[in-house]
C-alpha angles and dihedrals in degrees: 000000000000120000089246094053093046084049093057104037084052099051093046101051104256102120129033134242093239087053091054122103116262115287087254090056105053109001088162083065104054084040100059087048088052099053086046091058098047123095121204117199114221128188124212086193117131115239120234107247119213091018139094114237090188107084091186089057119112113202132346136192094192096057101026108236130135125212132292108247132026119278128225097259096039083102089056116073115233112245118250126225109248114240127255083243092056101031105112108238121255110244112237133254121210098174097053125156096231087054083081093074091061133058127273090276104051095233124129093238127044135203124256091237086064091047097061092041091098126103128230128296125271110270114227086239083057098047094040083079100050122096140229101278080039100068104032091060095056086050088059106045084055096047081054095044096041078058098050085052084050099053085046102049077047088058106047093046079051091054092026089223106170101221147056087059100111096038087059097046092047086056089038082056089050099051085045102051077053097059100048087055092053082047091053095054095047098052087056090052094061091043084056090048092053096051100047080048092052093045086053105058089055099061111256111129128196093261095056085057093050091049087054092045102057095036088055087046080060100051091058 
């Protein structure tokens, strides 16, 4: 029998629930008999506007009612927010931290004059002899002045201002170049390691070296 013709002889009462298909096989079916079974109350009631029907709720926003008892902290006044007006001004500070993510002149933008006064970058031979410290803390001057590039490059696509771009990538090569020679020394550093470590193990120690050494300095 069609699908139509099953739907009607089921809402209407012509065929029973037990003679349906299963459930799997024609779920459109079951479904249709079930929505005509179920009944939905509705209420034509106004609603009363501007008051909260819940006695057992405590505050709300939408109708506009507080809670029913006094809290703890009703005796003590809320604070209020001072106006701009009245608010005491913040001294300044020139020599800010923060300053050091933007150029000399504290401005968002910098010159392209600005931008090429800059040397040359550190060589691998310089940075061999630095220490630690040393070279932790020029990682992290270019890492902050790669950032202030950054911000800036940020700025002038903002303001789509067509100048100043090659000025900053030439200086952004040059902090870079900077940083794969720290790299490299520092790579060096932990082959070194390694290979003292390897020594080491197997059993060399530093005064058997000097002894080679200065029996090799002799014999010459």
């Amino acid at each position: 029998m069609h699908r139509p013709s099953l739907t009607r002889l089921a809402q209407y009462g012509g065929l029973a629930l037990a003679e349906l298909p299963p459930p799997y096989l024609a779920p459109s079916l079951h479904f249709s008999i079930a929505r005509s079974t179920q009944i939905a109350s509705f209420s034509t009631s106004p609603v009363a506007a501007g008051r909260d029907m819940n006695r057992t709720r405590g505050v709300s926003a939408i109708h506009r009612t507080g809670p029913r008892f006094k809290l703890t902290v009703s005796k003590y006044p809320l604070p209020k927010p001072v106006s701009p007006e009245k608010a005491q001004p913040r001294p300044q500070t020139p020599n800010h931290g923060l300053w050091a993510f933007f150029p000399p002149t504290h401005e968002a933008l910098g010159n392209p004059e600005t931008d090429m006064n800059f040397g040359r970058p550190w060589g691998i031979q310089e940075l061999r002899g630095k220490s630690w410290d040393d070279l932790q803390k020029l990682w992290w001057v270019c890492c902050k002045e790669r950032n202030r590039i950054a911000s800036t490059n940020m700025e002038r696509d903002r303001l789509k201002i067509g100048y100043g771009e090659h000025e900053a990538g030439l200086r952004d090569d040059a902090i870079r170049s900077t940083q794969s020679s720290i790299k490299h020394v520092l790579r060096e550093r932990w082959y070194a390691w390694e290979e003292a470590e390897r020594l080491f193990k197997k059993g060399a120690r530093p005064s058997s070296f000097v002894e080679e050494f200065v029996e090799e300095s002799e014999s010459k």
